[in-house]
N, C-alpha and C positions, 0 to 999 in steps of 0.2 A: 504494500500500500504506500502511494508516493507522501511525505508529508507536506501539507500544504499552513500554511499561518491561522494559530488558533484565533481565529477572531470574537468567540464568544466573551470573555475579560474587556476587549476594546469597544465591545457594542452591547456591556451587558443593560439592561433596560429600554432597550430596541427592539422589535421584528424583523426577523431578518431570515434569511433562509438560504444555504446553495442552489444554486442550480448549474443548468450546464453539464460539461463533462464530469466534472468530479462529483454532482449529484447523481449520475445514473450507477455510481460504485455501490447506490442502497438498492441498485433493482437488475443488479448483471454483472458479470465479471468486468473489473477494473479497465478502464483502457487508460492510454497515455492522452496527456491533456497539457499545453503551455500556462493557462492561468486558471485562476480560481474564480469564479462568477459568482457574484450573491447578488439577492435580489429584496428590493426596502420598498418601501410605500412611497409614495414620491414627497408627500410631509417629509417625512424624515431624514429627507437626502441631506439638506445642509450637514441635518443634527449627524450621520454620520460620516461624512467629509471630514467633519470638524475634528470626531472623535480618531478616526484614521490618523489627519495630521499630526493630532497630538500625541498619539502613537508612535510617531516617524514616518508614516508612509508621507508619499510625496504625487502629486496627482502627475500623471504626465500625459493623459490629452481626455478631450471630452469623445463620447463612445458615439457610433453610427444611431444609437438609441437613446433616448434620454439615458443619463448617466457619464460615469468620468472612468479612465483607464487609470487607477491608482501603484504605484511600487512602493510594496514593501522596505523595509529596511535593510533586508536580504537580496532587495530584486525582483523577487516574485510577482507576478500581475495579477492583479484583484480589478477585474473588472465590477463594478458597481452600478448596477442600473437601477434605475428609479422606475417602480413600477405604479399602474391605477386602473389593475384589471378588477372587473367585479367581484373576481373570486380572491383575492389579494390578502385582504383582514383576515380571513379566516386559513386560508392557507398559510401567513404567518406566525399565526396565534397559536397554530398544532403540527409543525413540522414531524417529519418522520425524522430518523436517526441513521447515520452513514456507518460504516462499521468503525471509525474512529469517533463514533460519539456526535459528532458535528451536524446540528440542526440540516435538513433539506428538506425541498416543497415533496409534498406525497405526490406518489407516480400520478394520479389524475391529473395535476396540474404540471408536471415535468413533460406527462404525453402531450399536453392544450401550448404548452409552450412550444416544444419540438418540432408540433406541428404545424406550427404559426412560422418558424425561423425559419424551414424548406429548405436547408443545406442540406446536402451530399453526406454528411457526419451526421446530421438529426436524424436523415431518413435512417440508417445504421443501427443510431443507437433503440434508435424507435423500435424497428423490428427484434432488435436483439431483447430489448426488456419487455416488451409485447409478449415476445414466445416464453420468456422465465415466469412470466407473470401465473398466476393462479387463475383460476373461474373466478373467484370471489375477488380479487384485485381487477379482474378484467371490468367486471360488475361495474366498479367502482369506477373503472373509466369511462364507459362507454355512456355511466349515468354523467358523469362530468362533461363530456365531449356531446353530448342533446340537448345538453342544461346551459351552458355557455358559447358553444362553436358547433352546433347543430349540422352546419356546412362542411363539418366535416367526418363526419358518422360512416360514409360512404366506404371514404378514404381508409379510416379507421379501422375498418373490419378489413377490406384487403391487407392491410399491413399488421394485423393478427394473424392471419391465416399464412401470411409467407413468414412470419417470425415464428408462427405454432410449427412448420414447413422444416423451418433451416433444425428446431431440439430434435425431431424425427431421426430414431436409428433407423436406418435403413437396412432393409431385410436381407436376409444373408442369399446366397446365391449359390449355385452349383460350382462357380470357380470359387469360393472360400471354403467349400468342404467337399472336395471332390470325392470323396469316400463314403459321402450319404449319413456319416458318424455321425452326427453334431459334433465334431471336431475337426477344426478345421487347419490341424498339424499334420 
């Protein structure tokens, strides 16, 4: 597990939550990611800028979305976006938990994001945490994804079904047990 900057001490009495690459570590195997993405209500942007700086971090540019590209005191990029989706407060307020402990948004709102960004890397991570996901996790999406971004329900179940698709062992064959054994030495 890569380590990323505890920010919970520097933002505590905020809502705040990961997302992004290093959020999807609470819903699939780890992948490699350059920075750390969190995401705050858009109230609260200054108040946590403020808290950053006095931290050490150091803002070094404003992001293609509301929000600013922050560095750490080590370096590290803390993208911080300022968010005012409807579902926002409340996905704040009950993060799920990453395997290092670290607040993230619940997969319902990490799929409504994903699917909102349309990079090449979202579609990925999408299918990948789609297929690890449970019936009852899925549940959970697909009631968030008619509830908020309805327009994309469609979407949603094709990219279940190629992520149910990729966990699929695939059946054995004649050239892996040519001996008819179920052994296929």
């Amino acid at each position: 597990m890569n380590p990323w900057p505890d920010l919970r001490p520097i933002l505590k009495g905020i809502d705040w939550a990961i997302i992004g690459g290093v959020a999807t570590r609470a819903y699939m195997p780890e992948r490699m990611t350059k920075d750390l993405d969190i995401l705050v209500h858009r109230d609260d942007g200054d108040a946590v800028i403020a808290k950053l700086e006095k931290a050490g971090y150091r803002m070094a540019s404003r992001l293609a979305v509301p929000g600013y590209l922050m560095l750490s005191p080590e370096g590290v990029e803390v993208d911080v976006i300022f968010g005012s989706y409807p579902w926002l407060k409340k996905a704040l307020a009950h993060p799920a938990k990453d395997p290092a402990g670290y607040p993230v948004v619940e997969l319902p709102y990490l799929i409504i994001l994903k699917m909102e960004a349309q990079r090449a890397r979202d579609l990925g991570d999408l299918g990948t945490m789609l297929g690890w996901a449970s019936d009852a996790e899925l549940d959970e999406v697909r009631a968030a994804v008619a509830r908020y971004t309805p327009e994309d329900s469609e979407d949603l179940e094709s990219i279940i079904f190629i992520g149910k698709k990729e966990q699929e062992v695939p059946p054995s064959t004649e050239a892996d047990d040519p001996n008819g054994t179920g052994d296929s030495s």
